[in-house]
C-alpha positions in Angstrom: -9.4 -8.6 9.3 -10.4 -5.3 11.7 -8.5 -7.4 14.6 -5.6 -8.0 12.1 -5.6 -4.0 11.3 -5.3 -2.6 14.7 -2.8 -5.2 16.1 -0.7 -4.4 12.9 -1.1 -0.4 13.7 -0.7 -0.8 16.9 2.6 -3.4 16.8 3.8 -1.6 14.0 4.2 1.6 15.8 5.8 0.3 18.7 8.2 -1.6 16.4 9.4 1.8 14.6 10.0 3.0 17.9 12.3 0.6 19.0 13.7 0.2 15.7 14.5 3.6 16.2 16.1 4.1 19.4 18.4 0.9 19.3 19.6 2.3 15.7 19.8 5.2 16.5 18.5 8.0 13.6 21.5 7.8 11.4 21.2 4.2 10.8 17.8 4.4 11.1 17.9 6.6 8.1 20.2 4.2 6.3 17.6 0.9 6.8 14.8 3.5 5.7 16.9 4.7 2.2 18.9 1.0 1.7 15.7 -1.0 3.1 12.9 1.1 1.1 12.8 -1.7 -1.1 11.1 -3.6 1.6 8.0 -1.2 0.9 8.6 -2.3 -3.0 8.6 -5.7 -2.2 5.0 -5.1 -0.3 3.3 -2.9 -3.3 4.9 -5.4 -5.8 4.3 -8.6 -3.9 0.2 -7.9 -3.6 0.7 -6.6 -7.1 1.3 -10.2 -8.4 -1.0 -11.7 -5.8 -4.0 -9.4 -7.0 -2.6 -10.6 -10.9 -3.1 -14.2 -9.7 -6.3 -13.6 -7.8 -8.2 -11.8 -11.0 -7.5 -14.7 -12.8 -8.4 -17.1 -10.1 -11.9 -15.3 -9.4 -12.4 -14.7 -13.0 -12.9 -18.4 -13.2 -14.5 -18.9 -9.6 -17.0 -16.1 -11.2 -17.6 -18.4 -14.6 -17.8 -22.0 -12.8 -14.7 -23.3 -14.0 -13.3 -24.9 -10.6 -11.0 -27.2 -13.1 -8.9 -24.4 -14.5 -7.4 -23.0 -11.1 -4.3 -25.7 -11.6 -3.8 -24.4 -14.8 -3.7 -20.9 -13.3 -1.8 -22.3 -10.0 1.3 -23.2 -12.5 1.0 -20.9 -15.3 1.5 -18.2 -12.5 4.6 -19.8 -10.9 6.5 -19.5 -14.1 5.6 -16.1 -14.8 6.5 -14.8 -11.0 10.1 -16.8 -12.1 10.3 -14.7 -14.9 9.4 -11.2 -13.2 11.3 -12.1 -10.7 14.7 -12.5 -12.5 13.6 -9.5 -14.1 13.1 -7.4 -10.6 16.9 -9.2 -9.7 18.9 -7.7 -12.2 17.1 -4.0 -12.0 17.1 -4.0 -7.9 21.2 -5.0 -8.0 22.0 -2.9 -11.0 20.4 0.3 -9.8 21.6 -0.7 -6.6 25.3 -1.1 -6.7 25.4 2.2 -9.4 23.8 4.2 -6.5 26.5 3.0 -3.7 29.0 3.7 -6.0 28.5 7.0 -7.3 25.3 9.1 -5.5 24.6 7.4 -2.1 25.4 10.0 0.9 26.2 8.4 4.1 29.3 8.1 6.1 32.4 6.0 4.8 32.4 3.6 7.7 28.3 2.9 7.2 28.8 1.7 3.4 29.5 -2.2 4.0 26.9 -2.5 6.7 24.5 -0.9 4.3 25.7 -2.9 1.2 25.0 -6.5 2.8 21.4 -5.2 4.8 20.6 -3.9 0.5 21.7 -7.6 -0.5 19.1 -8.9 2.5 16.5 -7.1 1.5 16.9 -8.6 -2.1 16.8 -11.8 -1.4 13.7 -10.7 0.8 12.1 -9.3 -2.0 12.6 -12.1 -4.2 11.1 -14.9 -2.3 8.0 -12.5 -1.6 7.4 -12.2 -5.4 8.1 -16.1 -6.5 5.6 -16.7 -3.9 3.0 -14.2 -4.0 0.5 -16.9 -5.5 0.0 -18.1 -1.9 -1.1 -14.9 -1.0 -3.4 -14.8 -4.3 -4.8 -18.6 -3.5 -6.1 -17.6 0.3 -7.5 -13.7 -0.7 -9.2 -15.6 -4.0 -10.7 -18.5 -1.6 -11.8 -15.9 0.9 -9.8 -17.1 3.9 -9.6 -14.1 5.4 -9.3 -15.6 8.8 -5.8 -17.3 8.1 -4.8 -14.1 6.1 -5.2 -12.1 9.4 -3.5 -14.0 11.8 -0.5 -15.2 9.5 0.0 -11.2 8.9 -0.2 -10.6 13.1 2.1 -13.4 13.6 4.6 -11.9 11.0 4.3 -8.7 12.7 5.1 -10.0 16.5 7.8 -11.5 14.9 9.5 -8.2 13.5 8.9 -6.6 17.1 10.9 -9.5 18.4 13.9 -8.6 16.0 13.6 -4.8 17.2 14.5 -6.0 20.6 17.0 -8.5 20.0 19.3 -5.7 18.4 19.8 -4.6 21.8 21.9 -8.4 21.7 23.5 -7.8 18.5 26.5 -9.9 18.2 28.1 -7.9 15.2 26.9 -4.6 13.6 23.7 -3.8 14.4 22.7 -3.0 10.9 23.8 -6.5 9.2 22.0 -8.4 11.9 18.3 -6.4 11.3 18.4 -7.7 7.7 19.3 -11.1 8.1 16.6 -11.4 11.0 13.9 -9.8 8.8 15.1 -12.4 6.4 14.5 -15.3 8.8 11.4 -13.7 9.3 10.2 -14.0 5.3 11.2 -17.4 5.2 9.4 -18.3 8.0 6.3 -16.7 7.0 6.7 -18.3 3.6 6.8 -22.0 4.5 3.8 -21.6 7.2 1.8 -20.1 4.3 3.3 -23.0 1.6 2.1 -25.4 4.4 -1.4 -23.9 4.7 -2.2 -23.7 0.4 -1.1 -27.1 0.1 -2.9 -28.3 3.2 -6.5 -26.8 2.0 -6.2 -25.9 -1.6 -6.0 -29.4 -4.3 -5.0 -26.7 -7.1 -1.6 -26.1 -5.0 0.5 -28.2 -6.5 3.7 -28.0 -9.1 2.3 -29.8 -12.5 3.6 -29.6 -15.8 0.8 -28.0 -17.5 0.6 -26.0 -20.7 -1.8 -23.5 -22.4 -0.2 -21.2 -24.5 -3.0 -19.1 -25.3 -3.8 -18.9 -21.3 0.0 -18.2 -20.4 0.1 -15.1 -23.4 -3.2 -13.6 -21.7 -2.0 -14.0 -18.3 2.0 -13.0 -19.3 0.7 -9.5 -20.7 -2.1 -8.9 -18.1 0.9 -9.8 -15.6 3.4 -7.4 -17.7 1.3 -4.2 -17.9 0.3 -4.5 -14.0 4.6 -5.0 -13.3 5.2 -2.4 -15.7 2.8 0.6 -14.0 3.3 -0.4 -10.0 6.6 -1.0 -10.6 6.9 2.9 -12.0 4.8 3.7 -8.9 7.0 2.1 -6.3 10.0 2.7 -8.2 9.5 6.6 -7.9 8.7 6.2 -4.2 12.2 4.6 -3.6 13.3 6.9 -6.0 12.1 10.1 -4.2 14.0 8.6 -1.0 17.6 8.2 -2.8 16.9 12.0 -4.2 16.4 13.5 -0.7 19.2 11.4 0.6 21.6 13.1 -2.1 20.3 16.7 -1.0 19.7 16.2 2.4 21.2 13.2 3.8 20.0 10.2 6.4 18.7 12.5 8.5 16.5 13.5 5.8 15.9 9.7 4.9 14.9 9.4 8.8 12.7 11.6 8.8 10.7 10.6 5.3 11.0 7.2 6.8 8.6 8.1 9.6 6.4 9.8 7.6 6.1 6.5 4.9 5.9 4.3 8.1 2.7 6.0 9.2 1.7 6.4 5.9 1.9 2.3 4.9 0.2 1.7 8.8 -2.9 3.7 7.6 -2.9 2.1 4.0 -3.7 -1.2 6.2 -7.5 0.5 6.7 -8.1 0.6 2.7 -6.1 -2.3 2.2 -8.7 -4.5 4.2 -11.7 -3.7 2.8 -10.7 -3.6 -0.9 -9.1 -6.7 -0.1 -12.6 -8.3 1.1 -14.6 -6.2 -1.8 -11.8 -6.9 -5.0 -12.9 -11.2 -5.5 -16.6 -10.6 -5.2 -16.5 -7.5 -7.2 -14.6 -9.6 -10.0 -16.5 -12.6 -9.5 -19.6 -10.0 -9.8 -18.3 -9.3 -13.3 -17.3 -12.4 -14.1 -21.1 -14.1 -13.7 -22.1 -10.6 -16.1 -23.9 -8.9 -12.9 -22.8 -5.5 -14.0 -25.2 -3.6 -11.9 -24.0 -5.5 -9.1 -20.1 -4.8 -10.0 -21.2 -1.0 -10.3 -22.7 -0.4 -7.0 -19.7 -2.3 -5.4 -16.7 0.3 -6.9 -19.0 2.9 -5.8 -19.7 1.7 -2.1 -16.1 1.1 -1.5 -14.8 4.0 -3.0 -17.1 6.4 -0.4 -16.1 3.8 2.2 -12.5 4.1 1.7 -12.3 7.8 1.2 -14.1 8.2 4.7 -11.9 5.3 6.5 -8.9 7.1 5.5 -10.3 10.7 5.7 -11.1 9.9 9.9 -7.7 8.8 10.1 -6.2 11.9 8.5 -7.6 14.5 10.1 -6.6 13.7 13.3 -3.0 12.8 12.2 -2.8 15.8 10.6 -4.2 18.5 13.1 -2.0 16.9 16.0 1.1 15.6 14.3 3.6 16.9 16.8 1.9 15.7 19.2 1.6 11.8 17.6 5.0 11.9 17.1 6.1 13.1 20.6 4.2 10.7 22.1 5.4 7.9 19.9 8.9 8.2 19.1 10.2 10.6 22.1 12.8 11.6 19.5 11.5 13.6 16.7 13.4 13.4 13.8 13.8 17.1 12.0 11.3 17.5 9.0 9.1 14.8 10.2 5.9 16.5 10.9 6.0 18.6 7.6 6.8 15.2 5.6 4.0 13.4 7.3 1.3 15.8 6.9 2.1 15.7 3.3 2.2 12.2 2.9 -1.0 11.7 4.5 -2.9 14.1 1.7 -0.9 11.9 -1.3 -2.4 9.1 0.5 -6.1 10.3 1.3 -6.2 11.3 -2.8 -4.8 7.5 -3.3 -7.3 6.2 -1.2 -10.3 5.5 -4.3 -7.3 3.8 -6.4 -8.1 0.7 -5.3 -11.4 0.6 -6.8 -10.9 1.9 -9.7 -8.1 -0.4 -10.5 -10.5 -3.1 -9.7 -12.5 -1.9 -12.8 -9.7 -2.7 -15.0 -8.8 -5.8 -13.5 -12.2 -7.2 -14.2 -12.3 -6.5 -17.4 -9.0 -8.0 -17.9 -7.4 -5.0 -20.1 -5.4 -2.8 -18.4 -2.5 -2.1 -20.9 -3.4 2.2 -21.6 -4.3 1.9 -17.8 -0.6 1.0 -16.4 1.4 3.6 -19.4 -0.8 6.5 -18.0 0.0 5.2 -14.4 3.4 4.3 -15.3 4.0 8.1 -17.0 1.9 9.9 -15.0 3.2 8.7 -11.1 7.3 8.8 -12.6 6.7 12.4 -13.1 7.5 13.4 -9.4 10.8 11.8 -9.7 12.0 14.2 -12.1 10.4 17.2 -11.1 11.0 16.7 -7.6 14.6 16.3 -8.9 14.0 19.8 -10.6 13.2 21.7 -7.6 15.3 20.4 -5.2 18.0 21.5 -7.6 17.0 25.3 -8.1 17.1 25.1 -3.9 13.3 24.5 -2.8 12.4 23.1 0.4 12.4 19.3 0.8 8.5 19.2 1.5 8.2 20.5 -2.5 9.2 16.9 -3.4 5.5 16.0 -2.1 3.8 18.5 -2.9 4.9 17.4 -6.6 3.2 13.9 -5.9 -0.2 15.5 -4.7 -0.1 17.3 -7.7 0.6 14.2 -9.9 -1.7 12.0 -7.9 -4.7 13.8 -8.8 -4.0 14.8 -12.3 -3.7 10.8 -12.6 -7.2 10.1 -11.2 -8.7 11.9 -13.6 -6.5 10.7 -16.1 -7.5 6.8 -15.3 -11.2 7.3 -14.6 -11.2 8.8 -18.2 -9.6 5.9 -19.8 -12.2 2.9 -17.5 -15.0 5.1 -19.2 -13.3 4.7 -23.3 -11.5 1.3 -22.2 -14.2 -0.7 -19.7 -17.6 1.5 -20.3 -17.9 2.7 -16.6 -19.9 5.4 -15.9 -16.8 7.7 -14.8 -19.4 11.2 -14.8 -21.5 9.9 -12.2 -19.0 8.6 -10.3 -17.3 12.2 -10.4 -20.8 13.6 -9.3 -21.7 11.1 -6.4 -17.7 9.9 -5.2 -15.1 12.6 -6.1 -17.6 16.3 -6.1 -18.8 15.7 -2.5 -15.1 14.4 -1.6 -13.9 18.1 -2.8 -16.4 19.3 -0.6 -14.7 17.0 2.5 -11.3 17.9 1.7 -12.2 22.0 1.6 -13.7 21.7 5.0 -10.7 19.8 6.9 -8.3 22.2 4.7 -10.0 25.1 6.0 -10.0 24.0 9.5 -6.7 22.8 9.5 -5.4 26.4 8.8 -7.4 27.9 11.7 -6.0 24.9 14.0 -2.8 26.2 13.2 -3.1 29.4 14.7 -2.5 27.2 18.0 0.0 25.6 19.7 -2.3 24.0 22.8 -3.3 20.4 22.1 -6.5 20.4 24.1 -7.9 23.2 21.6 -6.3 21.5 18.3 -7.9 18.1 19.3 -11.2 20.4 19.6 -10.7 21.5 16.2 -10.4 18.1 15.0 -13.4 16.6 16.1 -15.4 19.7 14.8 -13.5 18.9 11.0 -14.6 15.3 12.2 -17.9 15.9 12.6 -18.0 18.2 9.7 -16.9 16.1 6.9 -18.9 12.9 8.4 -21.8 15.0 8.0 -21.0 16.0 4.2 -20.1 11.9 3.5 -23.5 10.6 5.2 -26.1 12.9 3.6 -24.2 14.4 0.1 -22.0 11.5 -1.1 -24.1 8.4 0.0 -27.3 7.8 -1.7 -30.4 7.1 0.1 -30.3 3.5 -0.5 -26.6 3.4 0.8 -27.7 4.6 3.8 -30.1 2.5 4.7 -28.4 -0.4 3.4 -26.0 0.6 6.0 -28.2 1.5 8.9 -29.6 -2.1 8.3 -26.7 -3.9 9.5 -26.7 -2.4 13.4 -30.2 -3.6 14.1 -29.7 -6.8 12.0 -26.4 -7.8 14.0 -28.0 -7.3 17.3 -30.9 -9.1 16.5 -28.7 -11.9 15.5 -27.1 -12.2 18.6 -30.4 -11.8 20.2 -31.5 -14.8 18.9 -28.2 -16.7 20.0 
């Protein structure tokens, strides 16, 4: 998964770049305002994946191998039904927005209209078959997972530099090769389920009861990440009508970055989520507890060693990497990475509610809570405020909803949300004061040499605060454990 992680970060940025300079940064803006529902389809294709995969752990958990068919098939005709839904939203919102608020040039709008309809049809086939995804994360293949997800990624930096060979509009041909790409990736992984899974198989099985629980647990989980993603996407059409694709561009790079980072959290909650779930399942509570606490400190820090030295040398990053800067970028990226470091102990947490299987209060606060920046950002870029204030609305609303949710696991699940605060979120205040602090003093610089300086220091600093304030003793040695153990192991070999 690690191997999978850095090839991704590392192919991914290269990709942008070349995206970039054979679109150039108008169109480039265009793909990143018309083609944001690519990064829906991602938030909402694992969304119905992890919907499958509680269900399929929940009865790994309990013993009962003979229900994952039922679960298999039950699932496929839900995703048929959300997906129809996700249809008629995605092309009604979508042809009202080219009609009446999209800003781009006149000549741009049918090359932008068709890559939209691509990216539809993209998203689409990722959520009818995001139970494949669910079957190989709930059986623990993790192996398969990682190379299938390189392979997909080698594949879209082969599409960044056949544009160069375009035989029409440059535009129209990135989507229909991104589509070639999902379809590809989709039978390979239909190929694999089949090939090593029995429960993989279309049946006509019934269980109403089952497909109720399943339908609303499925319904509540669509209902808040779709609010999340749909005010993400809707934050990039609002700066577009203020600002424009240059705007869109720039936002673009900074959610590129953003998502590449995301793939650090993504793999470990990805490997923690079925044992923590199977954990509750088999009524091992303890167990489930010290599991949301380990891999909340271990995803704050992961994600807190990647942000501070994003942050404190931004223009340099993006120098380096894209040659051409797009205007705005640095201030969007720096922002984007703080909503994401706050995000960062989400994933845990929603693991809490997907164990104990009742997350309908959960998804209305989430779904309230994270819309909010769509209208205030609205608000302010109205009375004239600086496009960074659109951001700096999501911070806000991203931690007034982490409080909010760690309320309701401790009314809703029983989950001991105070000393969670005390040992996970008080000494992460503590980490994001430091790296605040020293991030204003590396500011009073221009030189890189001295800013890099700076950010090992913050580095050093907050590691400091994580090792001996936020994990307990028994964390740490659980941890120092594994370097001895591992060499010894190979010792042996």
């Amino acid at each position: 998964m690690y191997i999978r992680m850095f090839v991704l970060i590392v192919v991914s940025f290269y990709t942008s770049r070349v995206v970039l300079q054979q679109l150039g940064i108008e169109d480039y803006g265009i793909y990143n305002l018309v083609g944001s529902i690519v990064a829906m389809l991602n938030s909402l294709r694992t969304l119905f994946a992890s919907s499958t995969q509680r269900y399929l752990n929940f009865e790994m958990g309990q013993g009962n191998e003979h229900q994952l068919r039922l679960v298999f098939n039950l699932s496929i005709y839900i995703n048929l039904c959300i997906a129809f839904l996700f249809v008629v939203l995605a092309e009604g919102i979508g042809i009202w927005f080219f009609a009446n608020e999209i800003n781009i040039s006149a000549d741009r709008m049918q090359p932008a209209f068709i890559l939209f309809q691509c990216v539809v049809v993209i998203a689409v086939l990722g959520l009818i078959t995001s139970i494949l995804d669910a079957e190989i994360i709930a059986h623990e293949h993790m192996n398969f997972y990682a190379v299938l997800a390189i392979a997909e990624s080698l594949m879209k930096l082969g599409v960044a530099f056949l544009l160069s060979r375009a035989p029409f509009d440059r535009l129209v041909f990135y989507g229909l090769l991104l589509l070639g790409v999902s379809v590809t990736v989709i039978l390979i992984n239909l190929i694999y389920c089949r090939w090593h899974f029995p429960e993989v198989r279309l049946q006509r099985v019934w269980d109403k009861t089952y497909f109720k629980k399943m339908t609303q647990f499925a319904g509540w989980n669509f209902l808040g990440n779709t609010a999340y993603a749909v005010t993400q996407n809707g934050l990039n059409m609002i700066l577009n009508v203020f600002g424009g694709a240059v705007v869109n561009a720039a936002r673009g790079i900074a959610f590129q970055v953003s998502e590449i980072t995301k793939q650090f959290l993504i793999n470990i909650n990805t490997v923690m989520t079925p044992y923590s779930i199977k954990a509750y399942a088999a009524e091992r509570h303890e167990e489930f507890k010290k599991a949301i606490f380990i891999s909340s400190k271990i995803l704050f820090y992961v994600q807190l060693m990647l942000t501070i030295p994003l942050t404190y040398l931004t223009p340099w990053v993006l120098q380096v990497w894209l040659g051409q800067v797009p205007e705005y970028a640095v201030v969007f990226l720096q922002l984007t990475l703080g909503i994401t470091l706050i995000r960062s102990i989400h994933g845990p947490i929603d693991t809490i509610f997907k164990a104990y299987g009742d997350i309908k209060y959960y998804q209305i606060a989430e779904g309230v809570i994270l819309t909010l920046p769509l209208l205030l950002g609205y608000i302010v870029l109205r009375l004239g405020a600086p496009y960074a204030s659109v951001f700096i609305c999501c911070i806000v609303m991203e931690t007034v909803n982490t409080g909010a949710i760690l309320l309701l696991a401790n009314k809703i699940a029983n989950f001991d949300s105070k000393t969670y605060s005390l040992r996970v979120l008080g000494p992460a205040c503590v980490c994001l004061m430091v790296a605040v602090g020293l991030l204003y003093i590396n500011n009073q610089t221009t030189s890189c040499g001295i800013q890099m300086v700076w950010s090992l220091i913050s580095m050093a600093a907050c590691t400091a605060i994580w090792w001996f304030v936020m994990l307990s003793k028994e964390e740490r040695a659980s941890i120092q454990s594994l370097i001895p153990h591992h060499y010894a192991t190979h010792g042996e070999r």
